[in-house]
C-alpha positions in Angstrom: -47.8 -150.7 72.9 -43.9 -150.0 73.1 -43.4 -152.4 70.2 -46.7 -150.5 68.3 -44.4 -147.4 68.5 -41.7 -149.0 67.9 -42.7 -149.9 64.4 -43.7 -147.0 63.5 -40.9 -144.8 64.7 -38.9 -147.6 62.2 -41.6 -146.9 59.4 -41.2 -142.7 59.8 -37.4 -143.4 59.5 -37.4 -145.2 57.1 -40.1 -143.3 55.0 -37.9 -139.7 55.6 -34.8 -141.4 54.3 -36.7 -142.7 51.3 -38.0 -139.3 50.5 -34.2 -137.9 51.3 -33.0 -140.1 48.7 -35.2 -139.5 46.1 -34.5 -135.7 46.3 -30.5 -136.0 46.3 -31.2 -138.3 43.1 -33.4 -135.4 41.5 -31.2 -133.1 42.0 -28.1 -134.9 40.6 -29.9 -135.7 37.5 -31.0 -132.2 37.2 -27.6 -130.7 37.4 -26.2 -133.4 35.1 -28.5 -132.6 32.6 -27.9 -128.9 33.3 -24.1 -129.1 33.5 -24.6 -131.5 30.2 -27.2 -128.6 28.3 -24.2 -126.0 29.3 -21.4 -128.2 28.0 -23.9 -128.3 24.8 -24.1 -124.6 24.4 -20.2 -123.9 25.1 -18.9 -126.1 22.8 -21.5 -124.6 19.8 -20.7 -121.2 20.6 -16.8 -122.0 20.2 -18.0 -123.6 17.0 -19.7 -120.7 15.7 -16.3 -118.2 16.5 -13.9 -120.6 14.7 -17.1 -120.5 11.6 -16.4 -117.1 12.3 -13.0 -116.3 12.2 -13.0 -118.6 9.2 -15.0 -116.5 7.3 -12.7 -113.5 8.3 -9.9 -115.1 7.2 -11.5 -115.9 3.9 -12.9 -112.6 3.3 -9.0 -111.0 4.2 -7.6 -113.7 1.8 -10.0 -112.6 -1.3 -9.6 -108.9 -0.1 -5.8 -109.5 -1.0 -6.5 -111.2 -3.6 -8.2 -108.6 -5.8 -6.3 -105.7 -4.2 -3.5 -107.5 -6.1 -5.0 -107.4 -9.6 -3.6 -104.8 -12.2 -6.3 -101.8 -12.7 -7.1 -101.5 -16.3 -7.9 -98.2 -17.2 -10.7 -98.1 -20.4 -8.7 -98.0 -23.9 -8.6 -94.8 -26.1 -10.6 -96.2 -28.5 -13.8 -97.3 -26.0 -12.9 -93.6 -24.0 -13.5 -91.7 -27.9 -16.5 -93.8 -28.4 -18.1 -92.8 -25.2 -17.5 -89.4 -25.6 -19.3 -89.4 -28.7 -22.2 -91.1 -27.4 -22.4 -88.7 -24.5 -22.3 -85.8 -27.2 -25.5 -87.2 -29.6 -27.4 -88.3 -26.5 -26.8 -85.0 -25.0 -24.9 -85.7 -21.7 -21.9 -83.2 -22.5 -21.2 -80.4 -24.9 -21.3 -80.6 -28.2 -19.0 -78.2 -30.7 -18.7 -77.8 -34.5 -20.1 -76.2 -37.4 -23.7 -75.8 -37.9 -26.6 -73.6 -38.5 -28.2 -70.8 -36.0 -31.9 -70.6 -37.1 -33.9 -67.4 -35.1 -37.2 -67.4 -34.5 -39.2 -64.3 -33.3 -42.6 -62.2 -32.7 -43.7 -60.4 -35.0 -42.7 -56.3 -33.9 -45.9 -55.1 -36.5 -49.5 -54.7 -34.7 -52.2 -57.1 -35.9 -54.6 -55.7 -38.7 -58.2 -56.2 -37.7 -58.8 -58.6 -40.3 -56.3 -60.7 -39.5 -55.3 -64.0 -37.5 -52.9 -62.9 -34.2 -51.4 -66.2 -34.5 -49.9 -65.1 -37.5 -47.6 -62.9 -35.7 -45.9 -64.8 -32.8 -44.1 -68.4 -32.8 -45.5 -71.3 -31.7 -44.1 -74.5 -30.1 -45.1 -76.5 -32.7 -43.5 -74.4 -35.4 -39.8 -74.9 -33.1 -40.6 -78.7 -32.8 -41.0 -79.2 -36.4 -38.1 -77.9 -37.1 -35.8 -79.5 -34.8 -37.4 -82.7 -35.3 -36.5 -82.2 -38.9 -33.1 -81.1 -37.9 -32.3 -83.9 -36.1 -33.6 -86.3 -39.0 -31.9 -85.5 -41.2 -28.5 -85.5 -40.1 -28.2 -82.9 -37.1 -25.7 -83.8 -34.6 -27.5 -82.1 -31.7 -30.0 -79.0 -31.6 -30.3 -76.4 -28.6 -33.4 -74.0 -28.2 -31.4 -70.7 -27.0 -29.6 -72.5 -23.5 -31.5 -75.7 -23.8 -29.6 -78.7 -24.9 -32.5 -81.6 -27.1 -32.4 -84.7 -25.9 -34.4 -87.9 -26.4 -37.0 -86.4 -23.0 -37.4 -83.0 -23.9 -40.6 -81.1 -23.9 -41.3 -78.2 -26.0 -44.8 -76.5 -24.8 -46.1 -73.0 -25.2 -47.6 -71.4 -22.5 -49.0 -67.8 -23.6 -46.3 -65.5 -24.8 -43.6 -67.5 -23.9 -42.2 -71.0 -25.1 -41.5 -73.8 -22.1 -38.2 -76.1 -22.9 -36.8 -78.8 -20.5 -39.2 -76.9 -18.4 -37.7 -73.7 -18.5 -39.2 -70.8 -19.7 -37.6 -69.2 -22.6 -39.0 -66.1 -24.0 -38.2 -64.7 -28.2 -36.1 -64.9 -29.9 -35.8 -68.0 -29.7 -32.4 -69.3 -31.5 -32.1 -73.1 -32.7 -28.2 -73.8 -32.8 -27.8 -76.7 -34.6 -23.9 -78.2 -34.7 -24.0 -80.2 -38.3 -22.7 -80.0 -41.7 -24.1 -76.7 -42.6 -23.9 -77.1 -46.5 -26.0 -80.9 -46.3 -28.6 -78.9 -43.7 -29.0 -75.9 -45.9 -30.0 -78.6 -48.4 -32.6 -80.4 -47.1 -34.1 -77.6 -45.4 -35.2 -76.8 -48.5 -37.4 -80.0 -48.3 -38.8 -78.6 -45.1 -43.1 -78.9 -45.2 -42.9 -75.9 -42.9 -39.9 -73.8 -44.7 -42.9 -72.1 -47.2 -44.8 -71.3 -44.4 -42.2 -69.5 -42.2 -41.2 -67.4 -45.4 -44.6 -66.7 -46.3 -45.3 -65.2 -42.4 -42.2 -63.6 -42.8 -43.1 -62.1 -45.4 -46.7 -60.8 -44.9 -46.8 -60.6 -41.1 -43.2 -59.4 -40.0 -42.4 -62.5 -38.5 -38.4 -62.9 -37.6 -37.0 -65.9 -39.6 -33.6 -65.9 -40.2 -31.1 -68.5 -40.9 -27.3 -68.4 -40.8 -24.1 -70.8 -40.9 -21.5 -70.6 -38.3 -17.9 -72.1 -38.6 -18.5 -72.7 -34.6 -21.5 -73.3 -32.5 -21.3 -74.8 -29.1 -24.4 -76.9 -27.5 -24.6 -77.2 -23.7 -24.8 -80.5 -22.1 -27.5 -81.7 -20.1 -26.6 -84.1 -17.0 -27.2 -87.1 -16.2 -29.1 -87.0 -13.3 -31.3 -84.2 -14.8 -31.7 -86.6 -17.8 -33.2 -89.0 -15.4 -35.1 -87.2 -13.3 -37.1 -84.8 -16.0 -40.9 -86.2 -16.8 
C-alpha cells in the first residue's frame, strides 16, 4: 500500500514539474517573440524619421535653391502687348478718339394711327449698332457706363434697356473709342442707318452722332467677366 502511494506521490511530482516547465517555456517564447515584434517596430519607426528628416532636408535644399534664382520681371514689349489685350477684351480702360452715338425716346405723343414702337429705342436697334461698330474696326464700345465685352447682354425690359445686367434708362450714349473719320465711313453702310433717320425724322426719335478728340471706356474686371451669365 505504502509503495502504491509512493508511486503516485512520484507520478504527481513529476506530472506538476512537467506542467511547470511547459509554462516557463511558453512564456519565454512569448516574450521573445514579443521583445523580437518590439525590436521590429523600433527599428521601422527610426527608419521612417531618418525617411523623414531626409525629405526635410531635401525640401530645405530645393527651397534654397529656387530662392536663389534671379526674378525676371515681364519685358516692355510682352507688358505693352498685355495691356492692349486687356483694352480690346475689355479688362481695363480704354482711351482715344472716337464717336458718341445718342440714342433716345421719342419726347412727341403717339398719333392714333400710329405704331408706339416707333417712338422709343429698342435693344435690338443698340445691338445692331455696336455689333456693327465693333466689325468694322471699333476698338471698344460702351452703352452709357457699360463697358462691351465678348459676354454682354443687351435686353429690353419695358421702358428701360438692361446692359451687363444693369438697368440703364435713355438716353442711351454708345461711346465708341476708334478712328472717327474710317467709322463715319462705314456707318454709312449701316442696314439700320436709313431707318434711325427715317424715325428721326417722322416720329421725333433722338439720333445724333458726334466725333470726339477724347472718349474714355470703363473697364470691366476680371472676376465680373467670369462670373456674368
Amino acid at each position: 500500500m505504502k509503495r502504491a502511494s509512493y508511486w503516485i506521490i512520484l507520478l504527481l511530482t513529476l506530472f506538476i514539474c512537467f506542467i511547470l516547465g511547459y509554462q516557463r517555456s511558453v512564456v519565454a517564447r512569448s516574450s521573445y517573440v514579443l521583445t523580437s515584434r518590439k525590436g521590429q517596430l523600433i527599428a521601422q519607426i527610426e527608419q521612417k524619421e531618418n525617411d523623414l528628416n531626409r525629405l526635410k532636408e531635401e525640401v530645405q535644399s530645393l527651397t534654397e535653391e529656387v530662392a536663389s534664382f534671379p526674378q525676371v520681371a515681364p519685358s516692355t514689349e510682352l507688358q505693352v502687348r498685355l495691356a492692349e489685350q486687356e483694352e480690346k477684351l475689355g479688362f481695363s480702360e480704354l482711351k482715344g478718339p472716337g464717336l458718341i452715338i445718342t440714342l433716345a425716346d421719342s419726347k412727341q405723343k403717339p398719333k392714333p394711327d400710329d405704331d408706339p414702337n416707333y417712338y422709343i429705342v429698342h435693344d435690338w436697334q443698340i445691338r445692331n449698332l455696336i455689333r456693327f461698330l465693333l466689325r468694322v474696326g471699333a476698338d471698344g464700345v460702351a452703352v452709357n457706363d457699360q463697358r462691351i465685352v465678348f459676354n454682354s447682354e443687351i435686353v429690353c425690359a419695358g421702358p428701360i434697356i438692361i446692359v451687363n445686367g444693369q438697368r440703364l434708362s435713355p438716353p442711351y450714349r454708345i461711346f465708341v473709342v476708334g478712328d472717327p473719320k474710317l467709322l463715319q465711313e462705314k456707318l454709312e453702310s449701316f442696314p439700320d442707318l436709313e431707318l434711325l433717320k427715317a424715325l428721326r425724322d417722322t416720329y421725333g426719335l433722338v439720333f445724333q452722332l458726334e466725333t470726339s478728340p477724347s472718349v474714355s471706356l470703363p473697364g470691366r474686371p476680371v472676376e465680373v467677366l467670369m462670373s456674368a451669365k
